[in-house]
C-alpha positions, -999 to +999 in steps of 0.1 A: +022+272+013+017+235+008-007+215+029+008+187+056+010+151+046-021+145+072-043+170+051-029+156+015-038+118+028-073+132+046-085+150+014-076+117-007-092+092+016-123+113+016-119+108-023-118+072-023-146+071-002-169+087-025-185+069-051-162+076-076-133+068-055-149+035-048-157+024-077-122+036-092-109+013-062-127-020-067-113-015-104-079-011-095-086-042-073-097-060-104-072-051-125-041-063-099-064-097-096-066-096-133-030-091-141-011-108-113-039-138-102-027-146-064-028-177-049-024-167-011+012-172+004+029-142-023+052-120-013+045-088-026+060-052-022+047-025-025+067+006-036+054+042-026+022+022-001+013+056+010-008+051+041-015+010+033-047+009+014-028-016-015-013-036+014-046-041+033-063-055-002-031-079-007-030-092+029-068-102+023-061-121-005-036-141+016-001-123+008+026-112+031+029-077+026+057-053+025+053-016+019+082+010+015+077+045+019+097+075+016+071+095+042+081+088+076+044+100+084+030+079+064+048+049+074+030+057+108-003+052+092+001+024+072+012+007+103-017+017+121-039+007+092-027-029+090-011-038+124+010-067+127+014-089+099+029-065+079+063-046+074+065-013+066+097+006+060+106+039+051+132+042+030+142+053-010+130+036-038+163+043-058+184+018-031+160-012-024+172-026+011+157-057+000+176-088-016+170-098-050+145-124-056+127-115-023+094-110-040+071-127-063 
């Protein structure tokens, strides 16, 4: 039997907790900054945001955020993790419902 989507997302945030999830984190983190400098006042979307730990780290570089994920549960908690400010949908990354050109 598979595990729920609450003990997949615990077991993984315990992960990036530990040192090696940290530091695999802050490179991740470097490597977005590196690849895609940001200014503050991007849009930027994030496809698959899983419980908002992408979205939180664009937000603080001065982005608006927008997450899509096809995990109703997880939706929940990446609303709970970044609060207002932010728009998180579920929904299928094979038919956007987002206009072209939305998104830097």
């Amino acid at each position: 039997m598979v595990g729920s989507v609450d003990d997949t997302l615990s077991s993984y945030e315990s992960w990036l907790e530990s040192p090696m999830g940290t530091y695999v984190e802050k490179r991740l983190q470097q490597l977005l900054t590196t690849l895609a400098p940001l200014a503050g006042g991007e849009r930027v979307l994030d496809l698959g945001c899983g419980s908002g730990r992408n979205l939180v780290f664009f937000k603080n570089q001065g982005c608006r955020v927008t997450g899509l994920e096809q995990s109703q549960a997880l939706v929940e908690k990446a609303r709970n993790r970044i609060g207002p400010g932010a728009d998180i949908r579920f929904g299928d990354y094979e038919d956007l419902p987002f206009s072209d050109n939305e998104f830097d």
